[in-house]
C-alpha positions, 0 to 999 in steps of 0.5 A: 399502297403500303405507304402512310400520309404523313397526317395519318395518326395510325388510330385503325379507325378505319380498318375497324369499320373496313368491310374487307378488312374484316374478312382478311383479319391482317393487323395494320393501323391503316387500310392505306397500308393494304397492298390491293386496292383493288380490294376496296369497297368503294364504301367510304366508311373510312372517310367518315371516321377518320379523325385525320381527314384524309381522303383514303377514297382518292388515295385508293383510286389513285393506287389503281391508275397504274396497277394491272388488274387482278386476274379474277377482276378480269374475268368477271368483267369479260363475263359480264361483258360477254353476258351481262353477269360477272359469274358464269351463268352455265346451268342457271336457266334449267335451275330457275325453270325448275323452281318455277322462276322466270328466265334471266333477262341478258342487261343491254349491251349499251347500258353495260358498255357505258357502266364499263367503258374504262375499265374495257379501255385497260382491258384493250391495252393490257 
């Protein structure tokens, strides 16, 4: 993104209540000024206190259309693609059985189809 709508009034409110700010701990006035926005939450609490009335949501979806997905984004889509889980599952059956769990019922292809039908679209073209 790196750049600011004109409006923006560089507050920080948004950054301050950014879940994903706040594990990155960068000094910016704005999320809008983040690199990534494949990072984003999705969360929309940036929208509700920014003062300026900027829809940061759009702006950040709007940054992604044309961006390559970040590699780990990727593999935890083909993961969940191939399993139904965004983490590889190697060993977790053993483990659940263990501790006296019930096995891990694999999601319907048809329901993670649809949940993920874009993003498999950029995946076939990437």
């Amino acid at each position: 993104m790196n750049e600011l709508p004109p409006n923006c009034l560089k507050c920080g409110k948004c950054r301050e209540v950014c879940i994903v700010e706040k594990l990155r701990h960068e000094v910016k006035f704005s999320v809008l000024e983040r690199k990534d926005s494949f990072l984003c939450a999705s969360c929309w609490r940036c929208m509700e206190v920014c003062t300026a009335g900027i829809d940061i949501y759009s702006l950040m979806m709007e940054a992604r259309k044309n961006k390559q997905l970040p590699e780990s984004f990727e593999m935890s889509i083909k993961n969940i693609l191939d399993t139904g889980y965004s983490m590889p599952m190697r060993g977790i059956a053993s483990i659940r059985e263990m501790y006296g769990l019930a096995p891990l019922e694999h999601p319907s292809g048809r329901i993670i189809g649809t949940l993920l039908k874009g993003v498999k679209e950029r995946l076939k073209k990437a």
